[in-house]
N, CA, C and O of each residue as an XYZ file, in Angstrom:
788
protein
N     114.090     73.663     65.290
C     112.654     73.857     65.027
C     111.926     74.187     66.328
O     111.948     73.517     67.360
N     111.467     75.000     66.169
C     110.426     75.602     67.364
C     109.267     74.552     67.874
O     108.656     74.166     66.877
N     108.897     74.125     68.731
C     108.037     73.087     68.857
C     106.993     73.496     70.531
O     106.225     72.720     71.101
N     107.319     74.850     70.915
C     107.130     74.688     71.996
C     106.351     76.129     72.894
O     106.771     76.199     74.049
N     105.681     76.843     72.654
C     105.665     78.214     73.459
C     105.185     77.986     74.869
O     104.232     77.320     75.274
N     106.088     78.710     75.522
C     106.278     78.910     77.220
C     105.621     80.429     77.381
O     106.339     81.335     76.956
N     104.501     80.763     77.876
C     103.867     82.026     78.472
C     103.812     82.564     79.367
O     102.867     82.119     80.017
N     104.413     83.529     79.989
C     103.413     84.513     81.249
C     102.307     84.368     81.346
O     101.620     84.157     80.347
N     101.850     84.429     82.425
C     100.301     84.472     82.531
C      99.978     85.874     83.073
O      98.957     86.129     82.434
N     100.228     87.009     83.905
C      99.880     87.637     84.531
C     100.816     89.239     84.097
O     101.897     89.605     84.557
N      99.937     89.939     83.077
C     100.076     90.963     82.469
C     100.484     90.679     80.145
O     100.711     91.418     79.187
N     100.325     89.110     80.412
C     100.454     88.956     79.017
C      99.395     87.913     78.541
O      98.806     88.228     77.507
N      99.066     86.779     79.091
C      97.609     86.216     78.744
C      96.699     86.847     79.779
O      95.548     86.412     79.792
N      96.990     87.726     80.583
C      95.741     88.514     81.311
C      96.228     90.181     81.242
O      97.004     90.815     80.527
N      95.168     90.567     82.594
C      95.350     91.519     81.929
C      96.530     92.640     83.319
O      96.986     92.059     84.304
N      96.713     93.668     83.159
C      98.026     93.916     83.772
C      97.987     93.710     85.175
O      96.801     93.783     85.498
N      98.752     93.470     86.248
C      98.499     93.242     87.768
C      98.053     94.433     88.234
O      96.947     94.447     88.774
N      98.770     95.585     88.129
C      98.607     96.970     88.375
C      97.624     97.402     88.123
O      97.183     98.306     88.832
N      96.744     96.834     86.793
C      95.182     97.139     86.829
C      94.558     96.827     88.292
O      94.041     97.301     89.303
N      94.867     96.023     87.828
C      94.167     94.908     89.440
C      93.775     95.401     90.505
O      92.701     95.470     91.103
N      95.687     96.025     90.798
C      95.737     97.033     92.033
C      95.055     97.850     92.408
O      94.387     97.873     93.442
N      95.164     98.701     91.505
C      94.560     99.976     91.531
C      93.182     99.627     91.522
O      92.527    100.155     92.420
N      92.804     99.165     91.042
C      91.301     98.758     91.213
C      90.908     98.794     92.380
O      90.028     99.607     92.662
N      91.523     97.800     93.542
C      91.470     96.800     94.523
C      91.357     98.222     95.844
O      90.576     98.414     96.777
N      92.442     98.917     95.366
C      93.194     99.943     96.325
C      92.098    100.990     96.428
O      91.834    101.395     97.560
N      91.280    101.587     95.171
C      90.142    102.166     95.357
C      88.739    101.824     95.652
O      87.756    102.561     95.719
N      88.866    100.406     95.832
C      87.699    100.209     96.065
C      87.707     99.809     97.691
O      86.779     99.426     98.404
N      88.834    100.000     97.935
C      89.093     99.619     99.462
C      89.098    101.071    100.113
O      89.222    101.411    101.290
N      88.948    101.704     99.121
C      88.998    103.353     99.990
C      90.526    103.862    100.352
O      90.843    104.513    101.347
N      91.322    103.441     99.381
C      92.798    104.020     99.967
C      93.016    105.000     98.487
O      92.204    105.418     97.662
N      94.650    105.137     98.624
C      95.371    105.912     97.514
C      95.481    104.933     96.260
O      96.029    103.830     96.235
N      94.878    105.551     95.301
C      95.309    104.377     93.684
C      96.547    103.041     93.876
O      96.368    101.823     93.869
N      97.688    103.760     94.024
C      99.056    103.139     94.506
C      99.222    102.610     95.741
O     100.370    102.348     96.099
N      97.838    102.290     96.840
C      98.002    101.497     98.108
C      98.902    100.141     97.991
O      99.870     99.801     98.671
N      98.418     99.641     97.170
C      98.283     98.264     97.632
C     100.057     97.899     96.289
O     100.713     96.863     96.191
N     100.196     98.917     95.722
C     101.484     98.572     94.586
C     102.565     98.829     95.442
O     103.627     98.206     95.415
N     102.200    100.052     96.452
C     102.977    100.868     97.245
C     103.993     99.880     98.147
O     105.209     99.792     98.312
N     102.457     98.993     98.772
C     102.690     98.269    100.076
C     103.773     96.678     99.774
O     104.455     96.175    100.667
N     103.707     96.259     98.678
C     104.251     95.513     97.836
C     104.974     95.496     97.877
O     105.657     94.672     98.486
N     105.326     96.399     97.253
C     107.360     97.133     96.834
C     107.874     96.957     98.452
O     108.764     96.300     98.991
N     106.756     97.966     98.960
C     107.831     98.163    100.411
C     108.402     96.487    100.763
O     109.597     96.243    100.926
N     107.441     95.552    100.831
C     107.319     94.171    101.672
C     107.967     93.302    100.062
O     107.212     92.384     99.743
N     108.763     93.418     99.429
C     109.147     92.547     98.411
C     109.729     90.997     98.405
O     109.599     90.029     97.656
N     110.512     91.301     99.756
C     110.346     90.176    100.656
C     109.667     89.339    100.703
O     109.890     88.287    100.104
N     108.693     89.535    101.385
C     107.085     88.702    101.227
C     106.279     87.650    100.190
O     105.751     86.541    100.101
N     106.752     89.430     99.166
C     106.013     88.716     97.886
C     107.037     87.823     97.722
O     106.613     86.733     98.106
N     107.957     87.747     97.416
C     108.608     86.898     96.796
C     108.401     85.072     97.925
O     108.108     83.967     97.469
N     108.686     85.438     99.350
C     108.140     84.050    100.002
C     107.210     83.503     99.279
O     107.425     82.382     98.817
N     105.944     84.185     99.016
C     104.052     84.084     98.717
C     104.778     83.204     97.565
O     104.681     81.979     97.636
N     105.573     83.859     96.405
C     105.109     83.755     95.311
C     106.438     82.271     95.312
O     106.561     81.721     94.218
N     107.084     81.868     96.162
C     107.939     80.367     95.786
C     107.356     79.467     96.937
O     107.863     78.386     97.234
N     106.290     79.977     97.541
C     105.044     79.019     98.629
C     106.236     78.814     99.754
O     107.016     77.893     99.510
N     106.354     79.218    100.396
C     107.200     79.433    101.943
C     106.609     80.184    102.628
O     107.222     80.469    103.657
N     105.271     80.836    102.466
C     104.865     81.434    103.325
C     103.242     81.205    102.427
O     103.176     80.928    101.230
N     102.099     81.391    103.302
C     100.714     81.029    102.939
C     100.089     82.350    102.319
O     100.688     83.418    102.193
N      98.884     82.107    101.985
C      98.287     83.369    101.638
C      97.809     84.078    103.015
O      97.824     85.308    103.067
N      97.544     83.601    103.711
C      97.019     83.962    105.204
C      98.204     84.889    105.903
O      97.896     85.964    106.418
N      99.230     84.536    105.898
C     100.358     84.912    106.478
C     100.748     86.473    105.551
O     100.841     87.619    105.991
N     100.894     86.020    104.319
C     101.310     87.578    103.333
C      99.569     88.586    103.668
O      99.476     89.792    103.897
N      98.621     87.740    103.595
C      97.693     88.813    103.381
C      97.161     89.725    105.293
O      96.473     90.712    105.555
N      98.081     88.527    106.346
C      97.888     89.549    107.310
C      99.267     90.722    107.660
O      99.139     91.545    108.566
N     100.148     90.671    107.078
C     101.158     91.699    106.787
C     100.973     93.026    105.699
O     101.551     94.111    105.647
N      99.962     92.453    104.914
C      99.677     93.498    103.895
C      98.902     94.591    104.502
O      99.019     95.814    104.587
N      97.650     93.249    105.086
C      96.437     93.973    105.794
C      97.170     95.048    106.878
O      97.101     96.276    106.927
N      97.829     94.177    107.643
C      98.310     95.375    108.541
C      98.506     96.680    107.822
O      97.824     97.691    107.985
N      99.495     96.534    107.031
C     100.365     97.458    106.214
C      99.628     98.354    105.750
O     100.068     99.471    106.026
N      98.342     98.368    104.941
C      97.213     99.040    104.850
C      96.190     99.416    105.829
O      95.205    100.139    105.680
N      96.500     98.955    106.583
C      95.025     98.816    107.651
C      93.393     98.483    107.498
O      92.319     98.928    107.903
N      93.925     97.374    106.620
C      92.434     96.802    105.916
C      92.125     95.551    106.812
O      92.586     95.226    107.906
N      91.305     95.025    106.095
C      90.179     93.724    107.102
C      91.449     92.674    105.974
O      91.713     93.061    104.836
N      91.998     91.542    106.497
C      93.150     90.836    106.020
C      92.335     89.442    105.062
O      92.841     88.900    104.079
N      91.140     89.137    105.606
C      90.480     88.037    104.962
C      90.194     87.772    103.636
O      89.227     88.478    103.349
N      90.500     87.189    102.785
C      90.786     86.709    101.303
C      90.984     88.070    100.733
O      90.170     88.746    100.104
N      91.759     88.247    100.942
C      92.757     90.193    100.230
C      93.432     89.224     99.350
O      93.676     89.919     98.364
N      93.934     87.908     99.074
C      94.989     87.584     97.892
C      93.603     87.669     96.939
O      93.495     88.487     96.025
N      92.683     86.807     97.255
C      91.301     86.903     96.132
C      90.616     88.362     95.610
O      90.042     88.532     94.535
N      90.848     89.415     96.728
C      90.107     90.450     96.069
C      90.752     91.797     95.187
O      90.391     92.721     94.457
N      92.446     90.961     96.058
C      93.104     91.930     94.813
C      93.511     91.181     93.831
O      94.665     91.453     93.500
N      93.060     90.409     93.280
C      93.173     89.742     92.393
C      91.724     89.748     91.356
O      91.821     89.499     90.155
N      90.861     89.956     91.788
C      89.606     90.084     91.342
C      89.250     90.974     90.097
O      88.183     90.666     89.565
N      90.058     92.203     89.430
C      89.966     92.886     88.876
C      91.058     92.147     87.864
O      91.629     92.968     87.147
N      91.436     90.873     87.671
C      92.445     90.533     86.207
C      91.307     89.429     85.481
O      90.530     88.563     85.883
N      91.739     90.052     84.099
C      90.520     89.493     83.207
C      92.057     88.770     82.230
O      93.252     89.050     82.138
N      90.842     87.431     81.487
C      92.050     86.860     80.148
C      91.803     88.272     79.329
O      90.821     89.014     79.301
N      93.370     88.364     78.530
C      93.412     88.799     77.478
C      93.153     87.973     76.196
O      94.017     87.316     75.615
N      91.335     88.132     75.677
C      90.707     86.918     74.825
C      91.610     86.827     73.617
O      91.815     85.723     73.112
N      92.317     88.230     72.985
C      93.002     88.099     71.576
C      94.053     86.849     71.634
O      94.110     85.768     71.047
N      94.824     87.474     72.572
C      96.333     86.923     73.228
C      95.857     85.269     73.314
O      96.451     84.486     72.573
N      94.534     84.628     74.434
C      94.709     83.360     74.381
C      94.078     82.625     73.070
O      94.057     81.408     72.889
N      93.493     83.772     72.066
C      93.333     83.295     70.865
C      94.383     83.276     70.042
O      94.504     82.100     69.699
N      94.733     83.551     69.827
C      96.369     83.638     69.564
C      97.302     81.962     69.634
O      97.956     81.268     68.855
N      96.911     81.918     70.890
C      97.926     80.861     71.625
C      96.871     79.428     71.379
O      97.347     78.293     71.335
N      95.691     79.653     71.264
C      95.177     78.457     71.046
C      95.276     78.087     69.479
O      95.296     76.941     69.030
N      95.330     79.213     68.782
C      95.715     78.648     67.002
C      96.910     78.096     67.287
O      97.008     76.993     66.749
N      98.261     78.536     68.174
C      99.262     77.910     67.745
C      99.183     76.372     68.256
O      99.558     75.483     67.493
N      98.540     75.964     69.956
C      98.544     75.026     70.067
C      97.498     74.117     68.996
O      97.268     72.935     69.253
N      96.987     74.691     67.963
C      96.213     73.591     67.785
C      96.845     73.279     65.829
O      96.288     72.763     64.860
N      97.805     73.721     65.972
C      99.374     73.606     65.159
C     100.345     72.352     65.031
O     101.110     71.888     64.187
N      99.673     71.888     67.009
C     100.617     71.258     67.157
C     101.552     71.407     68.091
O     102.133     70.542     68.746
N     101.682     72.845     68.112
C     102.622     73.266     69.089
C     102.483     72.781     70.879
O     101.302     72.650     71.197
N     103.250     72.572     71.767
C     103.022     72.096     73.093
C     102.709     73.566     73.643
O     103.257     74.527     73.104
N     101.949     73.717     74.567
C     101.960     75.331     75.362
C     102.060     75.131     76.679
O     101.244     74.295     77.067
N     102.992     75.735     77.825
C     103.078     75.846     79.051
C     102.843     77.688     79.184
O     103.049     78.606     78.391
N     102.270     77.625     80.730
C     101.779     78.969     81.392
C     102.800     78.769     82.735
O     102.434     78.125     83.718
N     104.223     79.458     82.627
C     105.151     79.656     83.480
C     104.403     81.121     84.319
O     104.003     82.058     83.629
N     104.312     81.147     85.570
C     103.817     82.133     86.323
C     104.407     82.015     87.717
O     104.647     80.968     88.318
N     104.644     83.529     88.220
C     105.195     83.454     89.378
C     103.384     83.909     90.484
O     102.832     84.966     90.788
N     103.095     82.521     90.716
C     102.108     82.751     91.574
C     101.398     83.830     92.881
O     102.154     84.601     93.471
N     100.597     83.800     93.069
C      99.896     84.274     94.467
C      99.418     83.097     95.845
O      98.604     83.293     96.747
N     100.029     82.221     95.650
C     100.112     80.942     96.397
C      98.592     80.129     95.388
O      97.901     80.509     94.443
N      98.637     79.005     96.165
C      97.176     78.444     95.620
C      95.960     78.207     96.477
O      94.805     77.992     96.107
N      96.442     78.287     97.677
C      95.772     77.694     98.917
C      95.569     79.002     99.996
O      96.391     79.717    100.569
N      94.130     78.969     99.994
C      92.515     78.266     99.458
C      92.009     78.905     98.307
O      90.963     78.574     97.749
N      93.023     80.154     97.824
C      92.272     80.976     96.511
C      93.284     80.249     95.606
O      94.377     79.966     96.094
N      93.016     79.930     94.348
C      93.803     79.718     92.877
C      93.080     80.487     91.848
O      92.012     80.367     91.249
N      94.165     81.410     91.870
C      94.040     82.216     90.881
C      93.548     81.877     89.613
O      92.718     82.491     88.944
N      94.200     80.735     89.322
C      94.179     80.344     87.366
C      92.969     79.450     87.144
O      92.629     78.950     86.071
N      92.276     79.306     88.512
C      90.984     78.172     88.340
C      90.072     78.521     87.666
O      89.411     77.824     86.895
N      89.919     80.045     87.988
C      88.339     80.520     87.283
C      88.459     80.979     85.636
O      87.515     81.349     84.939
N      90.061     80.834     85.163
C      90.275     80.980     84.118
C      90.600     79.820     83.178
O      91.171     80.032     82.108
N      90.202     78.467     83.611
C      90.251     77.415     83.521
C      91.852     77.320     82.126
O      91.921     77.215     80.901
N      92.609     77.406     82.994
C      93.797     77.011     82.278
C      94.372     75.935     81.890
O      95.162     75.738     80.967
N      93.835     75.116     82.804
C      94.597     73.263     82.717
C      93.567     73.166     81.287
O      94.306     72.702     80.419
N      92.592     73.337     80.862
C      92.176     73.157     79.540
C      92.470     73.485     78.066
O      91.993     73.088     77.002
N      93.495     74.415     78.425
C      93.744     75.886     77.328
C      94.861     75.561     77.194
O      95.409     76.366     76.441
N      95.895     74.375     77.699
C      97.091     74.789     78.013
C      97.710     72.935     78.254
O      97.170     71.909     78.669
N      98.633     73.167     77.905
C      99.152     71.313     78.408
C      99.912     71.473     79.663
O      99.960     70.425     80.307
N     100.506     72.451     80.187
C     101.297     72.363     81.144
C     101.067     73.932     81.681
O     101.290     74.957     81.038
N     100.500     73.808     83.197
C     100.682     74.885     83.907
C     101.685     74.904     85.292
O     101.526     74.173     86.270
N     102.592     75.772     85.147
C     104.005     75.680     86.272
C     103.569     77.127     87.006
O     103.554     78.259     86.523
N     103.239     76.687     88.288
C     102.982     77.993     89.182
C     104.266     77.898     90.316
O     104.609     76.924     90.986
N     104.738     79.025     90.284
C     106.080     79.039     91.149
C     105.459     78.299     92.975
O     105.959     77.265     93.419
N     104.833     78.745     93.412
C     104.328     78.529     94.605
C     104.261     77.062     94.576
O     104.644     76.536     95.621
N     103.895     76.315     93.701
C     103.444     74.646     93.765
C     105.285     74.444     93.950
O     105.897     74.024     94.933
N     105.717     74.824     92.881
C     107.748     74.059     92.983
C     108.366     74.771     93.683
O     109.521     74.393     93.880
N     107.972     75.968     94.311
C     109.051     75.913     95.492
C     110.323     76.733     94.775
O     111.457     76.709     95.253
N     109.932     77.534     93.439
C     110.957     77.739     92.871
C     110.100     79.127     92.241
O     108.886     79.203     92.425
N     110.838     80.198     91.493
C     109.802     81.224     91.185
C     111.213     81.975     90.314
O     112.390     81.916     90.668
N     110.584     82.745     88.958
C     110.775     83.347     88.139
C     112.219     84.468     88.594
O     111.576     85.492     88.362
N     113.598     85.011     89.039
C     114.277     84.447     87.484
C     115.146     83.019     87.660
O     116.207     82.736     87.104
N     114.531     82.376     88.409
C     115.567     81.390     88.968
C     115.774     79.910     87.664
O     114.824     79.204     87.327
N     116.901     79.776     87.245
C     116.717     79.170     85.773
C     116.128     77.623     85.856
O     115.696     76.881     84.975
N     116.294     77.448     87.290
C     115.697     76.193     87.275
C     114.141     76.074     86.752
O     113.773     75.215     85.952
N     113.564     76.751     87.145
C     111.830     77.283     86.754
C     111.847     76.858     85.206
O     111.099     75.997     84.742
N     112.669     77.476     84.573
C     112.496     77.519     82.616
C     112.772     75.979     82.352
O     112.235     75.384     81.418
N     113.886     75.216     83.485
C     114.129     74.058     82.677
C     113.059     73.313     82.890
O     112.607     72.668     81.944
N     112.486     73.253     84.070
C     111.725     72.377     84.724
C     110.671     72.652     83.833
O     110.366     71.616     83.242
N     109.984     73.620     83.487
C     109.085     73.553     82.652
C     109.265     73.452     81.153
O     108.304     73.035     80.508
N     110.197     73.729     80.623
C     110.305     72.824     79.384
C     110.576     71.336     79.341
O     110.594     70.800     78.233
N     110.795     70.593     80.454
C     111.238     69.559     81.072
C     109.513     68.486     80.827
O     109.317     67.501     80.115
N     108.610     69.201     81.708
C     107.316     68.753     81.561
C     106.605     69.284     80.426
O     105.380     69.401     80.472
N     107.340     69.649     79.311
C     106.571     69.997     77.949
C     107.747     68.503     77.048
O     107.356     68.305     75.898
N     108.765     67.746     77.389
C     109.176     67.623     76.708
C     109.963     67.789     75.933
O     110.325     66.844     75.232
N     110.429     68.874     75.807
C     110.605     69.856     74.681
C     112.212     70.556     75.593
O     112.252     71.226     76.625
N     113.480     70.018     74.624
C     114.369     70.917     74.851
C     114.398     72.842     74.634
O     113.996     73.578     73.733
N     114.966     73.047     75.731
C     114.779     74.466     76.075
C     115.241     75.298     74.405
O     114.582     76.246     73.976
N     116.325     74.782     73.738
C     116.118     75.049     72.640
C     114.816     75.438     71.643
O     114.612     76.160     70.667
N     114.405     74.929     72.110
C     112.923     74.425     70.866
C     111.815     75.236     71.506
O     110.622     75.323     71.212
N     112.599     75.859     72.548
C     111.220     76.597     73.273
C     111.178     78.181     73.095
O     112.091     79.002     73.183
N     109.953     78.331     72.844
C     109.771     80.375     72.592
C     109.033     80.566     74.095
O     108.093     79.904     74.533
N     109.727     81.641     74.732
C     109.544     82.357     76.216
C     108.692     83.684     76.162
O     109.149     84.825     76.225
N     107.861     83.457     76.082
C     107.152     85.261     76.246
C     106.790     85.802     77.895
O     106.265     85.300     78.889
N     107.250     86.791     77.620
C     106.943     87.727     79.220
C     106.832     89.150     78.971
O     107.418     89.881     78.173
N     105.941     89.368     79.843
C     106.292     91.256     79.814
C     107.777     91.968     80.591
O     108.460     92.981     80.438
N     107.773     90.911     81.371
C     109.384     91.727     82.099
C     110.634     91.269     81.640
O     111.050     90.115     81.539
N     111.238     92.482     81.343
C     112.427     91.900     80.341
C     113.503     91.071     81.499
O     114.185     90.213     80.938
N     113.773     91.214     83.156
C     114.340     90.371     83.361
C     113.968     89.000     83.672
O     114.897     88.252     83.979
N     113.110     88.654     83.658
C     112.451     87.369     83.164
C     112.678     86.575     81.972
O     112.630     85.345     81.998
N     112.945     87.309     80.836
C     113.826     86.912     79.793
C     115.048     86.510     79.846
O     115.272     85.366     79.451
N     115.951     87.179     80.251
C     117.442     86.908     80.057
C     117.372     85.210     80.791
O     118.173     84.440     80.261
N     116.782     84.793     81.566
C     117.636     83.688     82.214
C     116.838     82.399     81.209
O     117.411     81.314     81.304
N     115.707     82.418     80.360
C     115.006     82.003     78.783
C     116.668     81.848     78.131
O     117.318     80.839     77.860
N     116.918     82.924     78.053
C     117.263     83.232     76.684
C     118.836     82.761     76.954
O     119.729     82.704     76.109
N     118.898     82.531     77.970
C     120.775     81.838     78.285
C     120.515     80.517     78.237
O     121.471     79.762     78.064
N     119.138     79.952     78.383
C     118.949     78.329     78.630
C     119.189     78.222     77.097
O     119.726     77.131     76.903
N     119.018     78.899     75.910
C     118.522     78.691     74.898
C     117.808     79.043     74.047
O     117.932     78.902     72.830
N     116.566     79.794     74.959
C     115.111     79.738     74.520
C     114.767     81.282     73.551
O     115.142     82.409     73.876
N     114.176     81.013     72.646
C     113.902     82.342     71.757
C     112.942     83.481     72.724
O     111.829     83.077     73.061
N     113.187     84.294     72.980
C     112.178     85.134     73.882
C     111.475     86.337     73.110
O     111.974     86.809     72.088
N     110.590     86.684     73.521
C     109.469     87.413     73.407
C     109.294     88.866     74.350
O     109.327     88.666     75.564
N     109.127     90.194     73.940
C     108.952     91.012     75.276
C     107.623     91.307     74.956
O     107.405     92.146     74.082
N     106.594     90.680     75.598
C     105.317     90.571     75.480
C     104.701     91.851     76.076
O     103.763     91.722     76.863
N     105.129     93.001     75.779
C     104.898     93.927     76.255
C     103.530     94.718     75.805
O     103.447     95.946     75.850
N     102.734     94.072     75.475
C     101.802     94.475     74.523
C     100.585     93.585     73.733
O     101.100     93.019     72.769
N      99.331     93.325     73.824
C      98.637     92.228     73.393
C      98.799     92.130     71.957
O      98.784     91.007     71.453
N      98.969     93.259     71.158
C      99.739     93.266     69.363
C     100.624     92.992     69.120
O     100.762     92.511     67.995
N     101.898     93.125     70.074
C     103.459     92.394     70.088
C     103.625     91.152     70.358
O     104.564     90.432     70.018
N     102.437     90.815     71.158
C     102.363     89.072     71.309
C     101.868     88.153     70.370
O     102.159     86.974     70.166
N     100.824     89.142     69.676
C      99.939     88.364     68.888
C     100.986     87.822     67.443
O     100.943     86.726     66.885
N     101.849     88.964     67.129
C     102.537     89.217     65.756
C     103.680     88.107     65.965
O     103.920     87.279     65.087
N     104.414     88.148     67.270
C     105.109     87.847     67.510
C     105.298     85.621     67.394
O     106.112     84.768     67.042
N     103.832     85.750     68.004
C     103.350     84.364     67.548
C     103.163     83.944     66.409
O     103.027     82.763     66.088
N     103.136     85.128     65.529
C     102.528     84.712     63.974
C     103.779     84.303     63.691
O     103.983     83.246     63.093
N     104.802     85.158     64.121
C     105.405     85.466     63.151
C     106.631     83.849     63.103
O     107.108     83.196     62.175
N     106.730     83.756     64.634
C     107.496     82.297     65.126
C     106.846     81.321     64.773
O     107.567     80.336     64.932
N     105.587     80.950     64.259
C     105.170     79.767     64.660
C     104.111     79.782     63.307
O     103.765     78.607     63.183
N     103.542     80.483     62.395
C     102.998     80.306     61.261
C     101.625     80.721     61.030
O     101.104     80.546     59.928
């Protein structure tokens, strides 16, 4: 019995990162693809930022360089352009209020001094929020899925995984867990109906 949905937060209860970007990148006066560009190149990085081994201060003066922008709260302003997707967390609040437990598995932007998920007040919407940066651990690493079905309670069995990136799934879906390719705010929505009632 299903008892449990585990979510993405960032391109499936919001809205895509790459919006974000591009946003961020033109309003900074560069190329659309600045700041997606600079990313990829430094993946490295992100990935430190996003299992907290390295600060926001530290990734955002490597970026800055990398662009040749002013480096000061760049995790906050490229971040500034992601909105909730209202259907999607309507969606997720009928199921939690089902009964169902809900965790927001996310591979963070660190937390410190910007938190991303604050102004979207998630600890309210949600029983369990797991940001890779707080554990030291980050998305596909399988420890992440247990640990957070771990603080839901809820054997990984019993748990439905939604994400937009399909390899983010596979290491769900070997623990157990029914997965979702949330590729879409109508594929999520149906997809919830369809698991959970």
């Amino acid at each position: 019995m299903l008892q449990a949905l585990i979510i993405d937060f960032g391109g499936v209860l919001s809205t895509p990162f790459d919006d974000s970007a591009r946003r961020f990148s033109l309003e900074e006066g560069l190329e659309p693809t600045a700041l997606r560009s600079a990313m990829v190149a430094n993946a490295a990085l992100v990935a430190d930022l996003e299992r907290g081994a390295i600060t926001q201060a530290q990734f955002a003066e490597t970026i800055g360089d990398a662009l040749r922008i002013f480096p000061d709260d760049l995790v906050e302003r490229m971040c500034r352009g992601l909105e909730l997707r209202r259907e999607v967390m309507d969606a997720v609040a009928r199921v939690r209020r089902r009964g169902v437990k809900v965790a927001v598995l996310s591979n963070s932007v660190g937390s410190d001094p910007f938190d991303l998920y604050e102004r979207f007040d998630l600890d309210r919407k949600v029983d369990v929020l797991v940001a890779s940066d707080r554990e030291k651990l980050r998305k596909p690493d399988p420890e992440i899925y247990r640990l957070t079905a771990g603080r839901l309670g809820i054997a990984p069995k019993d748990c439905v995984y939604a994400d937009d990136s399909a390899k983010f799934l596979e290491p769900a879906a070997q623990l157990g867990m029914t997965t979702v390719h949330a590729t879409d705010p109508a594929i999520t929505i149906k997809a919830l109906a369809d698991l959970f009632g």
